[in-house]
N, C-alpha and C positions, 0 to 999 in steps of 0.2 A: 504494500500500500504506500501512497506516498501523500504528500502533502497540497492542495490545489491551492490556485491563487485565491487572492480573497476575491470573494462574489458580496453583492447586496443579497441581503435575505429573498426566498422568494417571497410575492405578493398573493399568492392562492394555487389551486393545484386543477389539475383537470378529472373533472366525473368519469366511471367507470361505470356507472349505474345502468346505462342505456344498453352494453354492453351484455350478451347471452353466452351460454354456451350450450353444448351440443348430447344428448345421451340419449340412449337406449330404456325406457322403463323398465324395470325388474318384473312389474305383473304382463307386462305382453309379449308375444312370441315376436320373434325379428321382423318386420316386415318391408325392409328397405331400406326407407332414408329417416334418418334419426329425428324425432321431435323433439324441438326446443323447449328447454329449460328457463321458464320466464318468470321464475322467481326464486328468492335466495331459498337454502334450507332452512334457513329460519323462518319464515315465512309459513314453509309447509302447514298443512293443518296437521293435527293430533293423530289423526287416524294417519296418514300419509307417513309420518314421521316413524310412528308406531310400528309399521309395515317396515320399511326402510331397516329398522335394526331388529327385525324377526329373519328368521332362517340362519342357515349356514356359517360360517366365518370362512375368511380367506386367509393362511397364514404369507406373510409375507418378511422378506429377511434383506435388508438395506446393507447398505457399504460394506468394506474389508472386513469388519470386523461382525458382520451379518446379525445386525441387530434386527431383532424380531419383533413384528406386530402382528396380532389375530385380530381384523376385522372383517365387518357384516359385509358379505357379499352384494346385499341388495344394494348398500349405499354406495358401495363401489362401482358400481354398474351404471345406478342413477347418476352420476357424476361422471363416468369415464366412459367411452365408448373404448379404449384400450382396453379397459378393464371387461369391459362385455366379450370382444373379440376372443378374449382368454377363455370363456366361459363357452361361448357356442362353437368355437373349434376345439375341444373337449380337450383341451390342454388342463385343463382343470380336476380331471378325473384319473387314477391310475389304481389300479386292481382295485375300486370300491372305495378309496382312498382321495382324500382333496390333494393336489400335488402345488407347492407351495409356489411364488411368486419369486425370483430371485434380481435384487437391482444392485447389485454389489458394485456399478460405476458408479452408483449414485450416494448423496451426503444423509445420512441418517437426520441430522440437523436440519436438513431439507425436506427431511418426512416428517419430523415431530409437526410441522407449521399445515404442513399438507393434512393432517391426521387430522386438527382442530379445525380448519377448512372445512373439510369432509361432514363433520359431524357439525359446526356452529357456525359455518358460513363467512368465517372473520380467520385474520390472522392476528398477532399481536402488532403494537402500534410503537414504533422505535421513539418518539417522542416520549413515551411511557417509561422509558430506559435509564439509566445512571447514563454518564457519557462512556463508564469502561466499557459496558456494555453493546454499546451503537454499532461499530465497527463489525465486531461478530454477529450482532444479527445481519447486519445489510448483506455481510458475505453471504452467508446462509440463505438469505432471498434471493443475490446469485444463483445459489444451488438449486434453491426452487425455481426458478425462473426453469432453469434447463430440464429440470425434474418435468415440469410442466410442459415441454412441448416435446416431450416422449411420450407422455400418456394424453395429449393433445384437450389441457383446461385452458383456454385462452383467457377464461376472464380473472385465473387464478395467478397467470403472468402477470396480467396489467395491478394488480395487487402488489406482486411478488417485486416487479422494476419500481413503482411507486415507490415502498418502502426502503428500497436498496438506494433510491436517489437522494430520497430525504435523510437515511441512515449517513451517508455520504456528507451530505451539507450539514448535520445536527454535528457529527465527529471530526468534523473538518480534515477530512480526509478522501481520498481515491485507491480506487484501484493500480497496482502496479503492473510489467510486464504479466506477471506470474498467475497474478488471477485474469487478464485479460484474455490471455492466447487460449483456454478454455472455451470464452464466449464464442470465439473463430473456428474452435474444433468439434462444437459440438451443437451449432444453432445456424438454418439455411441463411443464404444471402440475405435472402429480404429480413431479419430480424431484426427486430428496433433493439434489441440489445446493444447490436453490433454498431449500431449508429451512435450509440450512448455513450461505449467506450472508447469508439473511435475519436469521436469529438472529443472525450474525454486528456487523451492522450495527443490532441491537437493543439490542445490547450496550455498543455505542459510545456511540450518545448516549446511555442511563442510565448511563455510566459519568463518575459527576462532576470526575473530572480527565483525564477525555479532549478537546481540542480540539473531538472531533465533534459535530454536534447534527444533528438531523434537515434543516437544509438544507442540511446536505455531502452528501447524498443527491438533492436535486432534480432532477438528471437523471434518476438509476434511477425516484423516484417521478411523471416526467414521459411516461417514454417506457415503464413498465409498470405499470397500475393497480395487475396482480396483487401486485409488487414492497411498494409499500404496503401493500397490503391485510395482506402477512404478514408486514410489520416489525411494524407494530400490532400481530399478535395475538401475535404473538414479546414485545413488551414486556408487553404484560396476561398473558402466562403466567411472565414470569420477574420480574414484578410481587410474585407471590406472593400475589393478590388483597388487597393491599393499595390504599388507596384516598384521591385527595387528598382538600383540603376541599371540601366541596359550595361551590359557583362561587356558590349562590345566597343564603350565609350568611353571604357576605364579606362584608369592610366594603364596602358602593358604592362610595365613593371610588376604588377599585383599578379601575372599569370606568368612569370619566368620563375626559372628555378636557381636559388641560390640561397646562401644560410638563411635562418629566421631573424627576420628583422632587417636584413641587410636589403641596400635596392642596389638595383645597376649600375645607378652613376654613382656609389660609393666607392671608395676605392679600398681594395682588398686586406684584410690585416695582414702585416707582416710578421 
C-alpha cells in the first residue's frame, strides 16, 4: 500500500439502489433465463425468508488454509446463479452425499462479508472502523470484489469497490504494485476495478512528492500490457491536455551522451 496525494474530502457518493441482480428461485425448476431479484433480502417477507434457510446446507471451504462454512442451499441459489449451476449439473451430489464447494484462490476475509451479505443484505461500513482497522477491510473488499465476479453478484461489487474507495480515502492510503496486478489477473477488461487502480497509480507518479514513478509499477506493466496501456491514458486524461516541450526543440545537448551533469560545450576534466 502506499500513500496518495492529498485529495479534498469527497462531497457524496453515488446510489446502488437502482441497481439488480440476477438468480434462479430455489422453489422453481430451471426454466431459462433467470428472474430478477428486485428487492434486498431484507426486504423479503417472513414466509420467503423462512423458506430460504429450510433444506439442505452447502458445505463450502475458502482459501489455503480451507476455512469452512455450512450454508443453506436455498439462499445460495437465491442469490447466485453460480451457485444454482452447481446444483442442476449435479456437481453437488456424490454416492448420496453433498460434495463440498472448494474456492481455495479465494480470501476467507472475502467470505466472512459475502456470508453476512447473503443472509442481511449489508456488509459492514469502514466509516464504522478504528483507523487501524480501515486499511484491512478495504483490502478485503478487494477480495470481495473478485470473489464477486466469479460467482457473478454484480450489485455485491458495486458494494464491495464503494467500501474499498472510501476505506482508501478514511486511511489515507492506496493500493501498491502488489495488490494491484491481482485486479489485472483476475477481472475482464471492461472492469471498473481496473479503471480504479489504474487511475489510481496514474496519480502516483504525477504526483510530485510522491516517492512513486512509473517503475514502482514494473511488475503490473510486465505481467499486463493492458495495465499500461490504461495508466497512460489515465495520465493524458488527468493531464488536462496539457503538453511538454516538443523533444524536438530542445536544446541537443539534453539527448547526447556524456557524464551526468556535464554538457558539450564543457570542456573535459582533466
Amino acid at each position: 500500500m502506499d500513500t496518495p496525494p492529498y485529495t479534498p474530502p469527497p462531497t457524496g457518493h453515488s446510489s446502488i439502489d437502482s441497481l439488480h441482480i440476477h438468480y434462479c428461485d430455489f422453489a422453481y425448476e430451471h426454466r431459462g433465463p433467470f428472474r430478477m431479484a428486485l428487492t434486498d433480502i431484507g426486504d423479503t417477507t417472513a414466509k420467503t425468508f423462512a423458506e430460504l434457510l429450510s433444506g439442505s446446507t452447502m458445505d463450502i471451504y475458502v482459501g489455503k488454509t480451507r476455512r469452512h462454512w455450512s450454508l443453506h442451499r436455498n439462499i445460495l441459489c437465491h442469490h447466485s446463479a453460480w451457485f444454482q449451476k452447481q446444483v442442476e449439473h449435479g456437481s453437488m451430489k456424490k454416492e448420496g452425499k453433498d460434495v463440498s464447494v472448494e474456492l481455495f484462490d479465494d480470501d476467507p476475509r472475502a467470505f466472512e462479508l459475502l456470508v453476512k451479505w447473503l443472509y442481511q443484505g449489508k456488509i459492514d461500513n469502514v466509516s464504522d472502523m478504528p483507523m487501524d482497522k480501515k486499511w484491512d477491510f478495504a483490502d478485503a473488499c478487494q477480495q470481495l470484489y473478485i470473489l464477486c465476479g466469479k460467482i457473478n453478484l454484480p450489485q455485491l461489487k458495486n458494494l464491495a469497490i464503494d467500501q474499498f474507495r472510501k476505506g482508501c480515502n478514511e486511511a489515507g492510503l492506496v493500493p501498491g504494485p502488489g495488490e494491484m496486478k491481482p485486479v489485472y489477473d483476475k477481472t475482464p477488461p471492461s472492469s471498473p476495478f481496473r479503471k480504479l487502480v489504474s487511475k489510481i497509480a496514474a496519480r502516483q507518479i504525477m504526483d510530485p512528492e510522491s516517492e512513486s514513478d512509473a517503475s514502482t509499477y514494473r511488475d503490473c506493466f510486465e505481467g499486463s500490457p493492458d495495465f499500461a496501456v490504461d495508466v497512460v491514458n489515465a495520465i493524458k486524461a488527468g493531464a488536462g491536455g496539457s503538453l511538454f516541450q516538443d523533444p524536438t526543440e530542445e536544446d541537443g545537448c539534453c539527448y547526447h551522451e556524456h557524464p551526468l551533469g556535464q554538457r558539450c560545450d564543457t570542456p573535459p576534466h582533466k
